[in-house]
KOLMIDO-418668 format. One record per residue (C-alpha): residue in three letters; x, z, y. Coordinates in Angstrom, 3 decimals. Each point is the difference from the previous one (the first is absolute). Example, Ala and Ser with C-alpha at 12.3 -4.5 7.8 and 13.67 -1.06 7.14 Angstrom:
KOLMIDO-418668
@resn:ala; u:12.300; w:7.800; v:-4.500
@resn:ser; u:1.370; w:-0.660; v:3.440
END
This chain:
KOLMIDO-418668
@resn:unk; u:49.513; w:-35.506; v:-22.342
@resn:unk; u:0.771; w:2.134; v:2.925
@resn:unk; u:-2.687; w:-1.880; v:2.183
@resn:unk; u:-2.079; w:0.497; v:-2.711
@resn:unk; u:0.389; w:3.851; v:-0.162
@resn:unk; u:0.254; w:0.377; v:4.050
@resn:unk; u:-3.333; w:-2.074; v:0.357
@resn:unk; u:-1.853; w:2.117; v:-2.879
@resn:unk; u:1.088; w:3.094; v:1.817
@resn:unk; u:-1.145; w:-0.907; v:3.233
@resn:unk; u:-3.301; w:-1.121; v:-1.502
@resn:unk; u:0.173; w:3.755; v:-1.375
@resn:unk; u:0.518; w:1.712; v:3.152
@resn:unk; u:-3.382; w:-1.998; v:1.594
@resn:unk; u:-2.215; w:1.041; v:-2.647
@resn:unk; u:1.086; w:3.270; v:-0.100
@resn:unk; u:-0.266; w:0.136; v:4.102
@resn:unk; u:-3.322; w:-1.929; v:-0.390
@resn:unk; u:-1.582; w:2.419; v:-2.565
@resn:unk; u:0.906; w:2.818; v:2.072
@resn:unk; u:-1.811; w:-0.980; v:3.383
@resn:unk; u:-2.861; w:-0.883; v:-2.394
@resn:unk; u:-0.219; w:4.122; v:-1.465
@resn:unk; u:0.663; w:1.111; v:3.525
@resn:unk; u:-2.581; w:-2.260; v:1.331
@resn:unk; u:-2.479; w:0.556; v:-2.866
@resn:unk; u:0.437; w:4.264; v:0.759
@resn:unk; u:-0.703; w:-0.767; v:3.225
@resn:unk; u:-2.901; w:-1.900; v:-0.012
@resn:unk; u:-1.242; w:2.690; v:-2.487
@resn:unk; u:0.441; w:2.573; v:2.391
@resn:unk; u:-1.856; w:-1.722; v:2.726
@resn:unk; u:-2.804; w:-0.843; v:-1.608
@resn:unk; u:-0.189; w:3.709; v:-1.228
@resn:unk; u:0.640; w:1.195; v:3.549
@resn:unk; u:-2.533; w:-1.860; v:1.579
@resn:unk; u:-2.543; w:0.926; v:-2.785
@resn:unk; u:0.661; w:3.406; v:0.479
@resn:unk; u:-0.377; w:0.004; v:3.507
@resn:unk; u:-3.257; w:-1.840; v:-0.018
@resn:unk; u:-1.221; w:2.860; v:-2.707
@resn:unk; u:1.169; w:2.440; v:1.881
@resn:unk; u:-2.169; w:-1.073; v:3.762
@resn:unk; u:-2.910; w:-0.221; v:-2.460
@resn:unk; u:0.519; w:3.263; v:-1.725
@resn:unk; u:0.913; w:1.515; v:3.548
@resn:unk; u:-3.306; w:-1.480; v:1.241
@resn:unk; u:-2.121; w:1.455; v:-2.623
@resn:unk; u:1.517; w:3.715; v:0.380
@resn:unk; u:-0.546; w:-0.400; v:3.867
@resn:unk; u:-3.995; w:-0.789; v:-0.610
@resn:unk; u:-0.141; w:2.321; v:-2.911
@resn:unk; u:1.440; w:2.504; v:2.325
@resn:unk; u:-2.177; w:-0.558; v:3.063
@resn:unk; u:-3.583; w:-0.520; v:-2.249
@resn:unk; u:1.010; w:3.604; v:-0.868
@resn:unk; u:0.294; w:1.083; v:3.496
@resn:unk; u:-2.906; w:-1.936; v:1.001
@resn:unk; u:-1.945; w:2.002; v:-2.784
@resn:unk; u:0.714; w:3.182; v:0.827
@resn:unk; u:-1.199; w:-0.773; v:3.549
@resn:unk; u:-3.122; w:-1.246; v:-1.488
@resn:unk; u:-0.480; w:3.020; v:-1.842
@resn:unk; u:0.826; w:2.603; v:2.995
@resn:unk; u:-3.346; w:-2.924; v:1.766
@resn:unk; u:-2.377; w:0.267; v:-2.879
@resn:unk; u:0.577; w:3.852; v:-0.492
@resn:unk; u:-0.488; w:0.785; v:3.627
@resn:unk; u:-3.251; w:-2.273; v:-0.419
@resn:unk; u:-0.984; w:1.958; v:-2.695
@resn:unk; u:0.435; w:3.040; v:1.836
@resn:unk; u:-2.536; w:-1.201; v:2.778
@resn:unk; u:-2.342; w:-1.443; v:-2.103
@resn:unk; u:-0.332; w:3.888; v:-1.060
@resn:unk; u:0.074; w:1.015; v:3.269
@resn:unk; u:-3.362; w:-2.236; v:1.245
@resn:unk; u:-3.535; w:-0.315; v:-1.032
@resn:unk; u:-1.143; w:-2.463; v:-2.107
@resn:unk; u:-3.433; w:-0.552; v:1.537
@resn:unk; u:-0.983; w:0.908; v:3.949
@resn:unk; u:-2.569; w:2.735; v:0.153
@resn:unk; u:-2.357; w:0.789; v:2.376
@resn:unk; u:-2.631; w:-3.165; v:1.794
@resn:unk; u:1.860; w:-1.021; v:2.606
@resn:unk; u:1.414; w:-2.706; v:-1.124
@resn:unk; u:-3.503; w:-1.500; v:-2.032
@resn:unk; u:-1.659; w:0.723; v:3.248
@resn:unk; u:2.496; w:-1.743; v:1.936
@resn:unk; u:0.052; w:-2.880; v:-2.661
@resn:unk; u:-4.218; w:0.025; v:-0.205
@resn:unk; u:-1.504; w:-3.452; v:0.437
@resn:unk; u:3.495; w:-2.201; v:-0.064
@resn:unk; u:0.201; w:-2.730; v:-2.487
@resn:unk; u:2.906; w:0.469; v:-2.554
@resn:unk; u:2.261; w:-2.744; v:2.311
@resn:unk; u:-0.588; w:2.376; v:3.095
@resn:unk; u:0.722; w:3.077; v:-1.742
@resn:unk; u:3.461; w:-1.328; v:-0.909
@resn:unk; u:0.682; w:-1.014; v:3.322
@resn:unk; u:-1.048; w:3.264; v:1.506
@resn:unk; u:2.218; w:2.258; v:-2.714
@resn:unk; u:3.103; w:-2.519; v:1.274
@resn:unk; u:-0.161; w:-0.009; v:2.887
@resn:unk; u:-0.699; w:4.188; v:0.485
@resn:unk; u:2.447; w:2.402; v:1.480
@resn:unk; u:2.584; w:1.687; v:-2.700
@resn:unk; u:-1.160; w:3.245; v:-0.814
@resn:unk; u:3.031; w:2.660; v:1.742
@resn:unk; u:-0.072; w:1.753; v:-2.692
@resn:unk; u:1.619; w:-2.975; v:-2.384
@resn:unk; u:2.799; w:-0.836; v:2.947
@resn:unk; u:2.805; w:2.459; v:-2.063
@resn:unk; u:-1.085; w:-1.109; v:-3.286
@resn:unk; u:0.139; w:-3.811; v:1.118
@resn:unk; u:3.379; w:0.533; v:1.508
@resn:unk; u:1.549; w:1.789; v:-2.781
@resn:unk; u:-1.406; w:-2.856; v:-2.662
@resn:unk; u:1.674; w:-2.419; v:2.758
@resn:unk; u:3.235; w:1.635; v:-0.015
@resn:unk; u:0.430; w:-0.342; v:-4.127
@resn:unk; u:-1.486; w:-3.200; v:-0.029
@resn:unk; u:2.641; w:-1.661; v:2.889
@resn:unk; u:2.739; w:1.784; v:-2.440
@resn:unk; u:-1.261; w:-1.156; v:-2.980
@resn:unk; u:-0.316; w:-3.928; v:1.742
@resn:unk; u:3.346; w:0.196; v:1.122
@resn:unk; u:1.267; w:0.953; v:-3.346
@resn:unk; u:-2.259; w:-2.684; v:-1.722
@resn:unk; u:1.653; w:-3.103; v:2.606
@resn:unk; u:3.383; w:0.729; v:-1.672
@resn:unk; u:-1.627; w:-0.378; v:-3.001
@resn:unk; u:-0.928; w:-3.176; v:1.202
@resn:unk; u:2.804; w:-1.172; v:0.925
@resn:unk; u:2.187; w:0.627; v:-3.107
@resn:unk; u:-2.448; w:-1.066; v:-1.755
@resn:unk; u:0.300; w:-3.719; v:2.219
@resn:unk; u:4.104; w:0.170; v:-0.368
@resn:unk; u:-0.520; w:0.677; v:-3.433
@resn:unk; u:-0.557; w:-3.248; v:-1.335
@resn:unk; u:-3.313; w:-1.704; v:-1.451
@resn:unk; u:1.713; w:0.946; v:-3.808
@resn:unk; u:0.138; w:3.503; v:0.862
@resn:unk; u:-3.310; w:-0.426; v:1.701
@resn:unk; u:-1.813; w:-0.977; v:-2.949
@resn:unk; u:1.632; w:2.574; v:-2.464
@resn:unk; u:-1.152; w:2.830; v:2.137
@resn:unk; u:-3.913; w:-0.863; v:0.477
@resn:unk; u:-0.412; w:-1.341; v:-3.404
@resn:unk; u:-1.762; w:2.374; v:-2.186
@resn:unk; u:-1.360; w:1.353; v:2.690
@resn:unk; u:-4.132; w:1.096; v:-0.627
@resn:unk; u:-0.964; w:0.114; v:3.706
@resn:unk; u:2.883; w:-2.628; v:1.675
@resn:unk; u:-0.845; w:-3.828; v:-0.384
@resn:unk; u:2.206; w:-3.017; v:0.585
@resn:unk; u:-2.216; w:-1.072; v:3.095
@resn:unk; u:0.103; w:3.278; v:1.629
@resn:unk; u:1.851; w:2.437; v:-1.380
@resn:unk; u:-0.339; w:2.429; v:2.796
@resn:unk; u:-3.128; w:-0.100; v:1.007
@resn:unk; u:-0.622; w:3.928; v:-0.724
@resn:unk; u:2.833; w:0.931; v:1.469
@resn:unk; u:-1.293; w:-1.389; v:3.176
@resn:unk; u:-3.192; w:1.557; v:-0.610
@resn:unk; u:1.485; w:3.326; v:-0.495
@resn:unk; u:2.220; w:-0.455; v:3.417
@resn:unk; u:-2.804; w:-1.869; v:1.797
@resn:unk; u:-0.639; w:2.241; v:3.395
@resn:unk; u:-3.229; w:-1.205; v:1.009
@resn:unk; u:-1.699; w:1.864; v:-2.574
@resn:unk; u:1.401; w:3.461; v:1.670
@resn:unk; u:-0.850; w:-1.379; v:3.304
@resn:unk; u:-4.049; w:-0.806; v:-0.862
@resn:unk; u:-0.516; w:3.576; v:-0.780
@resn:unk; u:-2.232; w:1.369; v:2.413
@resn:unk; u:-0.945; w:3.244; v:-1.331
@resn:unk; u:1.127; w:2.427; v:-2.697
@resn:unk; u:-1.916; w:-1.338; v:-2.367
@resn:unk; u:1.601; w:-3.625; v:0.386
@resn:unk; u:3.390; w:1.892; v:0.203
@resn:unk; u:-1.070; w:1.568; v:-3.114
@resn:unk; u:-0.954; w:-3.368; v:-1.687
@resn:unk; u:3.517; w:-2.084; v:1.357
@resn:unk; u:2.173; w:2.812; v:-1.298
@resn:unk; u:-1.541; w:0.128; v:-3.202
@resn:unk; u:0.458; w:-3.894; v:-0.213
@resn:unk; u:3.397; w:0.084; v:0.931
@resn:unk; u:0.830; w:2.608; v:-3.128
@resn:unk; u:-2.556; w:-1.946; v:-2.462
@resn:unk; u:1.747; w:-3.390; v:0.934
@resn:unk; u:3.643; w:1.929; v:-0.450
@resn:unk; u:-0.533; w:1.539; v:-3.030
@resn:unk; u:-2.144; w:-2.585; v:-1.797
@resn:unk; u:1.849; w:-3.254; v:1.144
@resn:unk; u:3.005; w:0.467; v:1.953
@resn:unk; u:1.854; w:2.924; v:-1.929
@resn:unk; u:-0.338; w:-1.714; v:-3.449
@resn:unk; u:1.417; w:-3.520; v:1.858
@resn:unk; u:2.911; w:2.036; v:1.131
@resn:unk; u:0.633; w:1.326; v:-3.191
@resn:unk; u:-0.078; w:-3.288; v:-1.767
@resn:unk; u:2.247; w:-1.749; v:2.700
@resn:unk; u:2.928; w:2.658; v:-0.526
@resn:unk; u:-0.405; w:-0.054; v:-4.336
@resn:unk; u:0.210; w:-3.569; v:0.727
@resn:unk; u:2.919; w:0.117; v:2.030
@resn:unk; u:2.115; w:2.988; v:-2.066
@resn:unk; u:-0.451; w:-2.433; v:-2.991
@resn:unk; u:1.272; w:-2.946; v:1.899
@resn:unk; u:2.896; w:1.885; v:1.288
@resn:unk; u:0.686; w:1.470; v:-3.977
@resn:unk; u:-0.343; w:-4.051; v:-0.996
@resn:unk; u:3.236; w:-0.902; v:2.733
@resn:unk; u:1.854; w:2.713; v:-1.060
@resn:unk; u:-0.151; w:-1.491; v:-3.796
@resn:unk; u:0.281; w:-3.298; v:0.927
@resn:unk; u:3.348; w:1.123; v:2.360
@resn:unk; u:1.072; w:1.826; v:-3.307
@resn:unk; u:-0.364; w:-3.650; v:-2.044
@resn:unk; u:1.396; w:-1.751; v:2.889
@resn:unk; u:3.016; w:2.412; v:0.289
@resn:unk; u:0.528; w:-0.571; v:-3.747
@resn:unk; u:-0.200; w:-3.931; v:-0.098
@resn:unk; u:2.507; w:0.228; v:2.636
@resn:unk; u:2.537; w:1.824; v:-1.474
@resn:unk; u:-0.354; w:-2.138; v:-3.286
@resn:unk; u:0.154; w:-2.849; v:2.289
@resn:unk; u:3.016; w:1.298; v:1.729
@resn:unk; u:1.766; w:1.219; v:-3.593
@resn:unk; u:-0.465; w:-3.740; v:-1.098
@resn:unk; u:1.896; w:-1.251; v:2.263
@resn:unk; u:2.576; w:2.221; v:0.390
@resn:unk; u:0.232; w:-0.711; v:-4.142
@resn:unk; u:0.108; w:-3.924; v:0.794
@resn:unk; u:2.601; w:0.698; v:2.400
@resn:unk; u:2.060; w:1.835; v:-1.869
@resn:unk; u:-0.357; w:-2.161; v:-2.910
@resn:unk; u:0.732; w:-3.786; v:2.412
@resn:unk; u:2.168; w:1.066; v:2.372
@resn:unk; u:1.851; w:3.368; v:-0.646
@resn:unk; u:0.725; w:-0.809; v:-3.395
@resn:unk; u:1.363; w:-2.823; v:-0.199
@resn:unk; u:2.376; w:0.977; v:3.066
@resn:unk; u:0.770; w:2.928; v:-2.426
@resn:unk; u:1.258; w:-2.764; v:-2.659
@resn:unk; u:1.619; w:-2.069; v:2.603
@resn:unk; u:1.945; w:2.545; v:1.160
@resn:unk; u:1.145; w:0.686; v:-3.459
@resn:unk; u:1.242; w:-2.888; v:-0.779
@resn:unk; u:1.508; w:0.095; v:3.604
@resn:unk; u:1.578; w:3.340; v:-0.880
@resn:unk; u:1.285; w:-1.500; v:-3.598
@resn:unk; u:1.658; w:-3.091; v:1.315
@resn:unk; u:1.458; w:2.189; v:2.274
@resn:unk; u:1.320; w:2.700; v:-1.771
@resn:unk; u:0.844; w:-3.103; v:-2.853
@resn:unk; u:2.271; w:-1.930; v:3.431
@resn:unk; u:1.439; w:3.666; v:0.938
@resn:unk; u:1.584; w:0.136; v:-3.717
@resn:unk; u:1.134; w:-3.819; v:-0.098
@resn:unk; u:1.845; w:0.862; v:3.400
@resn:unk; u:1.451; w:3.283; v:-1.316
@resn:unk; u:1.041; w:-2.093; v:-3.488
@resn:unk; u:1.699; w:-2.687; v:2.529
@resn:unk; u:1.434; w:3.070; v:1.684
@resn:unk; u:1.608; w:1.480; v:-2.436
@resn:unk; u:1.012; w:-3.077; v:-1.721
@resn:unk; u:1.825; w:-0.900; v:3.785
@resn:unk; u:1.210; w:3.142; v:-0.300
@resn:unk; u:1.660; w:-0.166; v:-3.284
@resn:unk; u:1.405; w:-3.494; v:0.469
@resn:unk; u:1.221; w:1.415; v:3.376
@resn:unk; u:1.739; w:2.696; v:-2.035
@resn:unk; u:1.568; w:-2.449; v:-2.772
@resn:unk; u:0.984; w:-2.379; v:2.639
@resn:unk; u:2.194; w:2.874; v:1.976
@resn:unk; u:1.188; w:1.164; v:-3.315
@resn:unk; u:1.052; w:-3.482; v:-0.875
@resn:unk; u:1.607; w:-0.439; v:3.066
@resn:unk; u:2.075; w:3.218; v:-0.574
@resn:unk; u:1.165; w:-0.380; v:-2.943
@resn:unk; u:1.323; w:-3.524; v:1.028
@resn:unk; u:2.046; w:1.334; v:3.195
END
């Protein structure tokens, strides 16, 4: 019987160690996978902020281009007077004529204009590369959520007015004011009709995707903490209780032996007392 109860309560004690590794473990592994997740949501939710950031920047500089385009295109005639140039172009065929207005000297008077547009443009291109690249680190997922929708940005080339827009040959052809006057105004045209509106769209698309990670965090944060009261309830209920009752019983066998030895005390002591009482009455 005593084997009995000494194997059964060694068979106890396992289970009970057994079942707690098992909660411990099962919290843990929880917690990983909810770290991990986390941190992967939070490098693509860092990523989108950094190219939502930087398309704004890259905008502005865009803007600051196509307004100082606009500004020129003001400035310069839209049609050369005077018939020096149809004299000079008299009796060319149409393929001469375009390689005589190429390859012309710049008119002086479009050097400051030309190096101002030049200035704004090399900011704006600069600005637009880091654009770029967040927009490579970003991921093809983010990729697609930020050109789809997008009126003027297809899948095969997405950037394709951008590049326009930022394209410095078109500043370098001009040869006279009215060319200068012609570039500028299709550097503000192609802003304002194409590349503006794709800006626009890219960073609505990307505040939406970051308001979409910070629900999902929200649900993920919440499944997690269910998750995590779960098993704190399991362990309480397989491990901690039941070493609760054990030590119980523990504490009522022992406080049950403490009053059997104070019983066989006192009983010692009262035979103890009869004994010496018997032995002095006999003497």
């Amino acid at each position: 019987m005593g084997l009995t109860r000494s194997g059964n309560a060694r068979l106890f004690s396992w289970v009970l160690r057994l079942s707690y590794v098992l909660s411990l473990a099962g919290v843990a592994v929880i917690c990983t996978i909810f770290y991990f997740k986390q941190q992967d949501q939070n490098r693509v939710l860092g990523s989108v902020r950094v190219l939502a950031e930087r398309i704004s920047t890259a905008d502005e500089a865009m803007l600051e281009f196509a307004e100082k385009a606009e500004g020129i295109a003001a400035e310069m005639p839209s049609k050369e007077f005077g018939n020096t140039l149809a004299f000079q172009l008299a009796g060319k065929s149409l393929k001469e004529r375009k390689e005589w207005l190429a390859s012309r000297p710049a008119d002086p008077n479009i050097m400051a204009s030309a190096q101002a547009l030049q200035f704004y443009r090399a900011k704006a291109d600069k600005a637009w590369q880091e654009v770029l690249a967040a927009f490579e680190n970003a991921g093809n997922d983010v990729q697609q959520v930020a050109i789809s929708g997008a009126r003027f940005m297809g899948s095969d080339d997405p950037f394709k007015h951008h590049r326009a827009l930022l394209d410095e040959k078109r500043i370098e052809d001009a040869r006279s004011r009215t060319d200068m006057h012609w570039a500028a105004r299709e550097i503000f045209a192609n802003y304002n009709s194409f590349v503006r509106p794709s800006n626009r769209s890219m960073e609505n698309r990307l505040r939406m995707l970051v308001r979409k990670f910070a629900q999902d965090q929200g649900l993920i944060l919440e499944r997690f903490l269910l998750i995590t009261l779960l098993g704190l309830a399991s362990l309480a209920l397989i491990v901690f209780l039941p070493v609760d009752i054990a030590l119980q019983r523990l504490l009522g066998k022992l406080r049950a032996e403490t009053r059997r030895a104070e019983a066989a005390t006192k009983r010692a002591e009262l035979s103890e007392r009869a004994k010496s009482e018997f032995l002095a009455n006999m003497s």
